[in-house]
PQR file of N, CA, C, O and H, with PARSE charges and radii, in Angstrom:
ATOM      1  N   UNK A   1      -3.152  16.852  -5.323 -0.4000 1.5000
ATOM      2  CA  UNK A   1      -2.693  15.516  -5.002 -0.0000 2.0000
ATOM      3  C   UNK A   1      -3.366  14.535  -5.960  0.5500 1.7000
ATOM      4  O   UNK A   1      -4.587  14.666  -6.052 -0.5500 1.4000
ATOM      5  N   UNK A   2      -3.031  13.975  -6.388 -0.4000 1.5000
ATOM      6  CA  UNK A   2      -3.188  12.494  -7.441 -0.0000 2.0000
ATOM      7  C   UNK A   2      -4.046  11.713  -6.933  0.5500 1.7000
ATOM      8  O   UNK A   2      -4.205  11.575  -5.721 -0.5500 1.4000
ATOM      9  H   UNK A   2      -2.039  13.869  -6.314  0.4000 1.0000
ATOM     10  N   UNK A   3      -4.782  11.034  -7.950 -0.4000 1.5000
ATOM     11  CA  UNK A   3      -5.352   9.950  -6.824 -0.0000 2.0000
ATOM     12  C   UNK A   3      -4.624   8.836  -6.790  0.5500 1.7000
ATOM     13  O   UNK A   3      -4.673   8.346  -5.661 -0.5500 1.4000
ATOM     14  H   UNK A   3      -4.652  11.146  -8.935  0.4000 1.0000
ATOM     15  N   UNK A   4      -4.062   8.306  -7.426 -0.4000 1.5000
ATOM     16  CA  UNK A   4      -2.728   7.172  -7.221 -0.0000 2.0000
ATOM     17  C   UNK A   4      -2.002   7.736  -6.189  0.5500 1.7000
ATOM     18  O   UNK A   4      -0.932   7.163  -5.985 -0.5500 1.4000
ATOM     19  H   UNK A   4      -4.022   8.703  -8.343  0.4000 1.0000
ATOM     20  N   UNK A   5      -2.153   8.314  -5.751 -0.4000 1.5000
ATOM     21  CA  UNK A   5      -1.326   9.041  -4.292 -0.0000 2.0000
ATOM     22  C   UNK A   5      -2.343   8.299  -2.834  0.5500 1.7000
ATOM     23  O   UNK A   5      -2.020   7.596  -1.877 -0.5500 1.4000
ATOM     24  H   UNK A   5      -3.023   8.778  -5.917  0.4000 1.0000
ATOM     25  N   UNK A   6      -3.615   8.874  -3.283 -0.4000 1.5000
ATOM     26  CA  UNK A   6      -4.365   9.066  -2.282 -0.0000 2.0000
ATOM     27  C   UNK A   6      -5.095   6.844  -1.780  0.5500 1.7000
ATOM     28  O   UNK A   6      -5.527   6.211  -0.817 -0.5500 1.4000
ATOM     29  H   UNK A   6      -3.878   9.446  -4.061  0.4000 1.0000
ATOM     30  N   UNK A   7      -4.683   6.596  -3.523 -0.4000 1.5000
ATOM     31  CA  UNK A   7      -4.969   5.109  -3.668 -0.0000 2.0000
ATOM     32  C   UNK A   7      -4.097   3.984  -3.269  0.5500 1.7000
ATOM     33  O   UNK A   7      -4.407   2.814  -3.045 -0.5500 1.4000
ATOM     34  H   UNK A   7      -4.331   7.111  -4.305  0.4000 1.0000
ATOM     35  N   UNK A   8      -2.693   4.699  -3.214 -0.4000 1.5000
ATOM     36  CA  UNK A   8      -1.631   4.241  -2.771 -0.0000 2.0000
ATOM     37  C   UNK A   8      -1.517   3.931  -1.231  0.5500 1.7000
ATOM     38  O   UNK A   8      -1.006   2.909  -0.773 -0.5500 1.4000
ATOM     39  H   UNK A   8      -2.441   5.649  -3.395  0.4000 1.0000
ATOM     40  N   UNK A   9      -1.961   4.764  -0.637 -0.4000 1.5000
ATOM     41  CA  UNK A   9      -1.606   5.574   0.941 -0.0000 2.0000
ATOM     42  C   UNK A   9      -2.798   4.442   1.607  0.5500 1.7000
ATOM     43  O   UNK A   9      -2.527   3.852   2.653 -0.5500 1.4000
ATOM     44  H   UNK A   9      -2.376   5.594  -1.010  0.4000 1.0000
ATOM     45  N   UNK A  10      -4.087   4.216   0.918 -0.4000 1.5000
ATOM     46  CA  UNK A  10      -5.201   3.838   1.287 -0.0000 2.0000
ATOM     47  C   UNK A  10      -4.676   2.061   1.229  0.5500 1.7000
ATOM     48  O   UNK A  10      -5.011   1.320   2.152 -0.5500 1.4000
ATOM     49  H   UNK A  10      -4.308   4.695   0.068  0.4000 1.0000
ATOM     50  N   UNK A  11      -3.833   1.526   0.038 -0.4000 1.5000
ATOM     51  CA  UNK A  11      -3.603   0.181   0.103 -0.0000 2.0000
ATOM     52  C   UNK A  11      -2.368  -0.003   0.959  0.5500 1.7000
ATOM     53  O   UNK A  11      -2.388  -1.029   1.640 -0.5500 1.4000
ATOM     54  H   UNK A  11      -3.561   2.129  -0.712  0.4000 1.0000
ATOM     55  N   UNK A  12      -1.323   0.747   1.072 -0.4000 1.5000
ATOM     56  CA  UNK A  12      -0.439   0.374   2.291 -0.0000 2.0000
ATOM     57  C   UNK A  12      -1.118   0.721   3.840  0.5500 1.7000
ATOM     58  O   UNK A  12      -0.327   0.574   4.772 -0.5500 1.4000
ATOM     59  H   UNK A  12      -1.306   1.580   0.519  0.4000 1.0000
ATOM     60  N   UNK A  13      -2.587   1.193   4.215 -0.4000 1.5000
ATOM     61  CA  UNK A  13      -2.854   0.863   5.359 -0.0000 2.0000
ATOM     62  C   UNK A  13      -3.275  -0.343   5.343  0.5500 1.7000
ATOM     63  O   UNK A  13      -2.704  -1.189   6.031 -0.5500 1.4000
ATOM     64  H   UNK A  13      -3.229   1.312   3.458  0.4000 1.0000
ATOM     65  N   UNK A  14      -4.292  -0.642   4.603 -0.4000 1.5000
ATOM     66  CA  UNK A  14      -4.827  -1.651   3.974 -0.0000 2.0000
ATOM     67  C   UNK A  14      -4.290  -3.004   4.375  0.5500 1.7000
ATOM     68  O   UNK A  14      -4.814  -4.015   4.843 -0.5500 1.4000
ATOM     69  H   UNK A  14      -4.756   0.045   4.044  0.4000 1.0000
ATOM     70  N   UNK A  15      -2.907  -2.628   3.986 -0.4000 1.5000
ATOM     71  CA  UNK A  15      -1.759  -4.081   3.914 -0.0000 2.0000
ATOM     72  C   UNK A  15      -1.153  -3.789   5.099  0.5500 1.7000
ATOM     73  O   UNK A  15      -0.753  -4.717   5.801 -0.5500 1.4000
ATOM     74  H   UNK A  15      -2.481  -1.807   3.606  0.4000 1.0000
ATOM     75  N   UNK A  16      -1.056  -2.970   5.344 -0.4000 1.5000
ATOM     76  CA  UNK A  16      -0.449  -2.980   7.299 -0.0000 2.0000
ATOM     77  C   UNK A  16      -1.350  -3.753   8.237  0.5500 1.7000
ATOM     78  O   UNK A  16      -0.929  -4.589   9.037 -0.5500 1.4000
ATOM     79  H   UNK A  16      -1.381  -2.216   4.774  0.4000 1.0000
ATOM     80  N   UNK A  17      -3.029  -3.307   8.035 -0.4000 1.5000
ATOM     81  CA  UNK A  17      -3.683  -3.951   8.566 -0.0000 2.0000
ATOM     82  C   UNK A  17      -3.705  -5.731   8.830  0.5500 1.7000
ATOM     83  O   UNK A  17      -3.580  -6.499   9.784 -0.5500 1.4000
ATOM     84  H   UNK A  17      -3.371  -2.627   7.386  0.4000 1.0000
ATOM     85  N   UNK A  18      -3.959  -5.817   7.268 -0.4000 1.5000
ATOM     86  CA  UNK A  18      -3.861  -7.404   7.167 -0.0000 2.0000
ATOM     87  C   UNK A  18      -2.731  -8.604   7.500  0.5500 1.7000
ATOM     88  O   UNK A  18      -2.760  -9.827   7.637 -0.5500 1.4000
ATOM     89  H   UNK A  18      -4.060  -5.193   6.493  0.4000 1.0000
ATOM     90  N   UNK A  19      -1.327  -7.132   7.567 -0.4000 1.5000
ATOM     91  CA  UNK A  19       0.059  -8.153   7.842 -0.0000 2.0000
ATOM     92  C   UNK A  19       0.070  -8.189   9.762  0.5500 1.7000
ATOM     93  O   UNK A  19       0.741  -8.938  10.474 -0.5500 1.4000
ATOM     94  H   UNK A  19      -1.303  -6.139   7.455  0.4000 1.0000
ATOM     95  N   UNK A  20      -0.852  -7.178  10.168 -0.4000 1.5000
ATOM     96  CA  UNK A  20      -0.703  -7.052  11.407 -0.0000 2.0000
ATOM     97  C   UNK A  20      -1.575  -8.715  11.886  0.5500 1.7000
ATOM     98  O   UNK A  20      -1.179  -9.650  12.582 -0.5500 1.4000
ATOM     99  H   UNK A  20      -1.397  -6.570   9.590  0.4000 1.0000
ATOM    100  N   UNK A  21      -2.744  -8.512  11.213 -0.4000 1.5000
ATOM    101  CA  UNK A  21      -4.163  -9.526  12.100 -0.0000 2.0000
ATOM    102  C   UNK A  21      -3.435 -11.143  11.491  0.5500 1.7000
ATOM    103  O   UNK A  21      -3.768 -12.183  12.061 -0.5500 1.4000
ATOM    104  H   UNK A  21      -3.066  -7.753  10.647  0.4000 1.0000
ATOM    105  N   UNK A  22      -2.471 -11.173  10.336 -0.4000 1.5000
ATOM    106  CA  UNK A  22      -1.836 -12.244   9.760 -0.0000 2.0000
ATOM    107  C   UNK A  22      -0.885 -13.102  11.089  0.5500 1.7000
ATOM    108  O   UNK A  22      -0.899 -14.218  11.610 -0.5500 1.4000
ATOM    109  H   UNK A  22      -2.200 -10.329   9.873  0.4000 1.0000
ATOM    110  N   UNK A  23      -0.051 -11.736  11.241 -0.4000 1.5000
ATOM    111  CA  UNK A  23       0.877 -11.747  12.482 -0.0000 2.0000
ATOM    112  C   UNK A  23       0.129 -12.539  13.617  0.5500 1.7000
ATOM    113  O   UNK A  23       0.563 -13.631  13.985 -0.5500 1.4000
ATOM    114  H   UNK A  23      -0.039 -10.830  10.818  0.4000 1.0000
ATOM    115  N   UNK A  24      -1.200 -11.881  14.267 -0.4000 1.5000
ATOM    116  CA  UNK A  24      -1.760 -11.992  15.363 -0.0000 2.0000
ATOM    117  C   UNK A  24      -2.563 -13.715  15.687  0.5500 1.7000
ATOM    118  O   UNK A  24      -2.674 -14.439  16.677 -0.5500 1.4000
ATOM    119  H   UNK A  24      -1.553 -10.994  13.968  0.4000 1.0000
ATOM    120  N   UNK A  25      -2.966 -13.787  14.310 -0.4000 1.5000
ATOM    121  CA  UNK A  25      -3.586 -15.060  14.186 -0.0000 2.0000
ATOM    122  C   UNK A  25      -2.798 -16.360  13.482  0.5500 1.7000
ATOM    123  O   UNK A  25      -3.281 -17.486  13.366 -0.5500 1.4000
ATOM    124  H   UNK A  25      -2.877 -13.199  13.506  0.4000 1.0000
ATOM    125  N   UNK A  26      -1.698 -16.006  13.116 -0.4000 1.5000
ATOM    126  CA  UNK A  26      -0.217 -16.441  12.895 -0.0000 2.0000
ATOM    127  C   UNK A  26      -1.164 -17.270  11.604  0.5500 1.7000
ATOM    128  O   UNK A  26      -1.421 -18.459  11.790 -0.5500 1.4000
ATOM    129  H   UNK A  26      -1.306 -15.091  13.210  0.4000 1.0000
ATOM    130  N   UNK A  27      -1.514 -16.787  10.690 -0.4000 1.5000
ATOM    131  CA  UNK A  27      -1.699 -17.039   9.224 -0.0000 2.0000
ATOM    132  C   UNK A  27      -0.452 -16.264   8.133  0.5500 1.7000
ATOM    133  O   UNK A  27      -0.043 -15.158   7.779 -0.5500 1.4000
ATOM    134  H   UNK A  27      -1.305 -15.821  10.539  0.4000 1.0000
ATOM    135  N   UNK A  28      -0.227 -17.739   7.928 -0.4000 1.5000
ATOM    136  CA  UNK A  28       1.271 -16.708   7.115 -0.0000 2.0000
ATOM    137  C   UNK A  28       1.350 -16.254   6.023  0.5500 1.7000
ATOM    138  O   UNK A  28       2.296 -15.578   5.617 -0.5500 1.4000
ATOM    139  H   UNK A  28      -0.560 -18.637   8.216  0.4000 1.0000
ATOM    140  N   UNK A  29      -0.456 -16.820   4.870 -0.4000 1.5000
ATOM    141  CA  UNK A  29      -0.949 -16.285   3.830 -0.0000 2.0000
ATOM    142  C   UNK A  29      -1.070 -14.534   4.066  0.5500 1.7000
ATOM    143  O   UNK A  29      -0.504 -13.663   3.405 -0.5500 1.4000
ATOM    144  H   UNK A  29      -1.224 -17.369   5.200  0.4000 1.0000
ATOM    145  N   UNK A  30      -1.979 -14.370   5.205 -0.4000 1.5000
ATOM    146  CA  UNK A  30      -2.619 -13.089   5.312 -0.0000 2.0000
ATOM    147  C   UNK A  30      -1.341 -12.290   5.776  0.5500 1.7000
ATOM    148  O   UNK A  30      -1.836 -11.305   6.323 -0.5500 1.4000
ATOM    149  H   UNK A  30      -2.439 -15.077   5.742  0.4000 1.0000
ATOM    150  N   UNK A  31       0.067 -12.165   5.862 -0.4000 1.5000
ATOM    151  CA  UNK A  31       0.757 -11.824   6.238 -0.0000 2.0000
ATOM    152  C   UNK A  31       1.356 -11.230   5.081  0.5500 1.7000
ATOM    153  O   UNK A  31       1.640 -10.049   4.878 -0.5500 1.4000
ATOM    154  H   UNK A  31       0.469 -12.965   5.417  0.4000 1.0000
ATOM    155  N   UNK A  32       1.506 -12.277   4.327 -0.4000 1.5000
ATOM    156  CA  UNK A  32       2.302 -12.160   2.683 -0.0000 2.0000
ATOM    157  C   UNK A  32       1.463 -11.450   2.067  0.5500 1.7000
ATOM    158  O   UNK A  32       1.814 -10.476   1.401 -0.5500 1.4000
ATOM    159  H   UNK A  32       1.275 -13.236   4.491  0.4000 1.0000
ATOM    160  N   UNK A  33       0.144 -11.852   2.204 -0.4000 1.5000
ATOM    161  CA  UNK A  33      -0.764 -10.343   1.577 -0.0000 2.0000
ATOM    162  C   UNK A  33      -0.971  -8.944   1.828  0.5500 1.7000
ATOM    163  O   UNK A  33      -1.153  -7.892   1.215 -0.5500 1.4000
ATOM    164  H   UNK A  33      -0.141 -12.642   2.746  0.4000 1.0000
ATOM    165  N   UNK A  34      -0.851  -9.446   3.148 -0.4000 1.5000
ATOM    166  CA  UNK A  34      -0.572  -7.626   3.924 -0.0000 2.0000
ATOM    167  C   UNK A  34       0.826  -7.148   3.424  0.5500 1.7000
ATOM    168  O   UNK A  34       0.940  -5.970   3.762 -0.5500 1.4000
ATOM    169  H   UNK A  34      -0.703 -10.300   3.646  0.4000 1.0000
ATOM    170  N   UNK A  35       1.846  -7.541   2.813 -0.4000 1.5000
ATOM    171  CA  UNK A  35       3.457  -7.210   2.787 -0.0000 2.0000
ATOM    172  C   UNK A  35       3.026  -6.812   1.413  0.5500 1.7000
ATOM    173  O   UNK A  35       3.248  -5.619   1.202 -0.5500 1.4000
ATOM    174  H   UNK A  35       1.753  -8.498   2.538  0.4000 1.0000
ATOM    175  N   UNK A  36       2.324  -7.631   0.137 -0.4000 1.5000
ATOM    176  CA  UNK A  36       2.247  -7.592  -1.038 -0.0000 2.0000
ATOM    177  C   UNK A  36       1.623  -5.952  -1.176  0.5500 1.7000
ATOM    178  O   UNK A  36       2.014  -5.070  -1.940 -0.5500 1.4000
ATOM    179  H   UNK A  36       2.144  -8.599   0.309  0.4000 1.0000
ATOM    180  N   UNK A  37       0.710  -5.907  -0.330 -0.4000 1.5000
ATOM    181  CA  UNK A  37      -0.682  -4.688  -0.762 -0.0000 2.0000
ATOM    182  C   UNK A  37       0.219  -3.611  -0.253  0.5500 1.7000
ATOM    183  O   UNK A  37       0.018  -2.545  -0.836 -0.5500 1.4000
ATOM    184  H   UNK A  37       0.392  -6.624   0.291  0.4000 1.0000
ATOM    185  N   UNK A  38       0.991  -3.575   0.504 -0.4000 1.5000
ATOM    186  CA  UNK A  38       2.237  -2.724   0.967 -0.0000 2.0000
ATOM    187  C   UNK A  38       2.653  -2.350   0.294  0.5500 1.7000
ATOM    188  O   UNK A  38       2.540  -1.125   0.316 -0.5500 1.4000
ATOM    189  H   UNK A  38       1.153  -4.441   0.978  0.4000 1.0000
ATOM    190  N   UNK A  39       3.586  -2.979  -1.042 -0.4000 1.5000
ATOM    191  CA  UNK A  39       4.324  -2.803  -1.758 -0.0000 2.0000
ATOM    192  C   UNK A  39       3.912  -2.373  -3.242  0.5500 1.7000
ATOM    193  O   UNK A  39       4.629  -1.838  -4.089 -0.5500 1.4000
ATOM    194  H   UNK A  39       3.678  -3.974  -1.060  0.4000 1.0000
ATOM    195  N   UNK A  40       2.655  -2.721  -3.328 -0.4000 1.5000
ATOM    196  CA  UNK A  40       1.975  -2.433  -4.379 -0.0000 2.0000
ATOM    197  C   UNK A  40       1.270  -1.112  -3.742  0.5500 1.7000
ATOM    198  O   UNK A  40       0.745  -0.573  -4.717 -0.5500 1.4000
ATOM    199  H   UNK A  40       2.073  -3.155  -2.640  0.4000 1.0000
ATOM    200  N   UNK A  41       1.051  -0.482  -2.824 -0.4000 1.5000
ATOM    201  CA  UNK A  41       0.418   0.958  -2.432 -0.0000 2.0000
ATOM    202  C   UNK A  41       1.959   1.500  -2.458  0.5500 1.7000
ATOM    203  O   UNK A  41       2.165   2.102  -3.511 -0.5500 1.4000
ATOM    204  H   UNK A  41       1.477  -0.919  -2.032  0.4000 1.0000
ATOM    205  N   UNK A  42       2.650   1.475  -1.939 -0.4000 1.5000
ATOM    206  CA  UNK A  42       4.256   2.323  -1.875 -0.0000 2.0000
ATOM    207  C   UNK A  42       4.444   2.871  -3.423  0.5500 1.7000
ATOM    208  O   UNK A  42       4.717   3.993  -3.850 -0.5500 1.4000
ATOM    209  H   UNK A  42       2.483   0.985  -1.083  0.4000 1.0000
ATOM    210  N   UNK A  43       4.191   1.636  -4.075 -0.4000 1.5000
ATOM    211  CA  UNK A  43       4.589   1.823  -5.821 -0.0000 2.0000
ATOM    212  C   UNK A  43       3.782   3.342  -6.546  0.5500 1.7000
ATOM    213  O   UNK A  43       4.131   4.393  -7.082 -0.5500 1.4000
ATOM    214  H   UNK A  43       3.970   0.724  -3.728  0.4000 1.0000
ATOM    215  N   UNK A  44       2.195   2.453  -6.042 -0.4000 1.5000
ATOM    216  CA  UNK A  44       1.160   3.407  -6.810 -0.0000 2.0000
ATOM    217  C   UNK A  44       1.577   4.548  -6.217  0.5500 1.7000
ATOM    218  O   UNK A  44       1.887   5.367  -7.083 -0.5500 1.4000
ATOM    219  H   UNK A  44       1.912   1.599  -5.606  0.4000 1.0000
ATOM    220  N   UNK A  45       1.769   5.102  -4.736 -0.4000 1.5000
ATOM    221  CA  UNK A  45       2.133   6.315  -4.396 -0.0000 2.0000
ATOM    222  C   UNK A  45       3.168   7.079  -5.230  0.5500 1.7000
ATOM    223  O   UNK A  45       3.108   8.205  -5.725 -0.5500 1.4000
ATOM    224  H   UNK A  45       1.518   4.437  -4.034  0.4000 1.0000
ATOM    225  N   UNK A  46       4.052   6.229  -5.245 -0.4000 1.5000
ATOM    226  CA  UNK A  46       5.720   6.759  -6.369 -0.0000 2.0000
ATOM    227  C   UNK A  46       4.761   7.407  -7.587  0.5500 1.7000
ATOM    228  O   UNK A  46       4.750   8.631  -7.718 -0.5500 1.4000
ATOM    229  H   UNK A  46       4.100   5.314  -4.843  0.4000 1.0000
ATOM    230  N   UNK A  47       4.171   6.785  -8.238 -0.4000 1.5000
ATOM    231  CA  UNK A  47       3.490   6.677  -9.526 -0.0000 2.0000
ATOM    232  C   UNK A  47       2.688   8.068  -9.269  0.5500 1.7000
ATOM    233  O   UNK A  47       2.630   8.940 -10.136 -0.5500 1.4000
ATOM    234  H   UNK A  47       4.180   5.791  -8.132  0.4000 1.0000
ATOM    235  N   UNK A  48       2.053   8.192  -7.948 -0.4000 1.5000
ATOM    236  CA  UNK A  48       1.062   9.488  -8.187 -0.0000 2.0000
ATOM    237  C   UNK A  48       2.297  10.399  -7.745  0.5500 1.7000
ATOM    238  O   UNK A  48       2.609  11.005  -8.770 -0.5500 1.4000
ATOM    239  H   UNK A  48       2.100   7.483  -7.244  0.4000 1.0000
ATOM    240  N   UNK A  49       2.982  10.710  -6.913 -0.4000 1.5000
ATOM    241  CA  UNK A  49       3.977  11.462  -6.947 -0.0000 2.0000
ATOM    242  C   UNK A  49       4.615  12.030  -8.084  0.5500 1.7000
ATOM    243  O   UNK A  49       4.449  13.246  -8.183 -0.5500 1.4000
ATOM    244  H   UNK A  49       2.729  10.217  -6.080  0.4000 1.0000
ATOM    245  N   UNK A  50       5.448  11.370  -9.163 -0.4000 1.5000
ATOM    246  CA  UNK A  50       5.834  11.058 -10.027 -0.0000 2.0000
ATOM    247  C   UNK A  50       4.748  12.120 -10.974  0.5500 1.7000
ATOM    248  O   UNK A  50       5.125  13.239 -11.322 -0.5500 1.4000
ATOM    249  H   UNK A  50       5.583  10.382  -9.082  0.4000 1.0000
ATOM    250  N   UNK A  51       3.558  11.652 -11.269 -0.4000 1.5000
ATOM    251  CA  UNK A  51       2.278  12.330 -12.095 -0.0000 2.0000
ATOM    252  C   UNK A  51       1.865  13.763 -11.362  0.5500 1.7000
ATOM    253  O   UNK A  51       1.579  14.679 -12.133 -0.5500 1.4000
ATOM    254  H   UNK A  51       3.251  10.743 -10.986  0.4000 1.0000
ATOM    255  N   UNK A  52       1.830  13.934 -10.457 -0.4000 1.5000
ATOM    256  CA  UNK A  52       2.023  15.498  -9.518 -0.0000 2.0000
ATOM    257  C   UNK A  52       3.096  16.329  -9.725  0.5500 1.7000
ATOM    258  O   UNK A  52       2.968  17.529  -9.970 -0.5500 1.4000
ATOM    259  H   UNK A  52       2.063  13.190  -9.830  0.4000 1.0000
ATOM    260  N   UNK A  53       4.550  15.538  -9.609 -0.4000 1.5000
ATOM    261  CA  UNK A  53       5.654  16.380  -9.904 -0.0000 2.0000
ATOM    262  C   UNK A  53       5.651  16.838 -11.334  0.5500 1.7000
ATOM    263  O   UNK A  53       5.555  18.058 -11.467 -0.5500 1.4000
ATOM    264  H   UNK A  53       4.654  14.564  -9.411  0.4000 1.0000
ATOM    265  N   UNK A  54       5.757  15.954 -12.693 -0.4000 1.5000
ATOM    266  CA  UNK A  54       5.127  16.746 -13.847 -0.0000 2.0000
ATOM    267  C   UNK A  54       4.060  17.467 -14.212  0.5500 1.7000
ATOM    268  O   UNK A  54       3.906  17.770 -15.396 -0.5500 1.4000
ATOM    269  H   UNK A  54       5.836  14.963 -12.584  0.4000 1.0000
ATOM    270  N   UNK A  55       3.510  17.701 -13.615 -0.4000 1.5000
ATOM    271  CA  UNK A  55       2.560  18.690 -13.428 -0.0000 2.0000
ATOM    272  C   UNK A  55       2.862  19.661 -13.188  0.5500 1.7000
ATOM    273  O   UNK A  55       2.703  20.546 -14.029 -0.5500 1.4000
ATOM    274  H   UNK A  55       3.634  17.456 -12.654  0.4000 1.0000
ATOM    275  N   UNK A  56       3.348  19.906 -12.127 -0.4000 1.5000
ATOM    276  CA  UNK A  56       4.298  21.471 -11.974 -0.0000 2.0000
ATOM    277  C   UNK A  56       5.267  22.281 -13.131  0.5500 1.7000
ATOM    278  O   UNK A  56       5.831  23.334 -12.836 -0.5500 1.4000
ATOM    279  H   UNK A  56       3.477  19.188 -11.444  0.4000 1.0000
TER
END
């Protein structure tokens, strides 16, 4: 497994977290950041995926 896999997986909890406590405390910065770090861990995952599958 990649570590852009493992770095990926680690920033979309990351950003789940922060869009959740954004939600809770109705900050609509920390919300958009939790959505951003989401989307930027989803990516890096593709990316280590992507670097694993050529490998094979």
């Amino acid at each position: 497994m990649d570590k852009d896999r493992i770095a990926g997986a680690a920033k979309q909890t990351k950003g789940a977290i922060k869009e959740a406590a954004g939600k809770a405390l109705g900050d609509a910065k920390l919300v958009a950041d939790g959505k951003s770090d989401k989307v930027e861990g989803k990516v890096q995952n593709a990316i280590g995926g992507l670097k694993d599958a050529l490998r094979k």
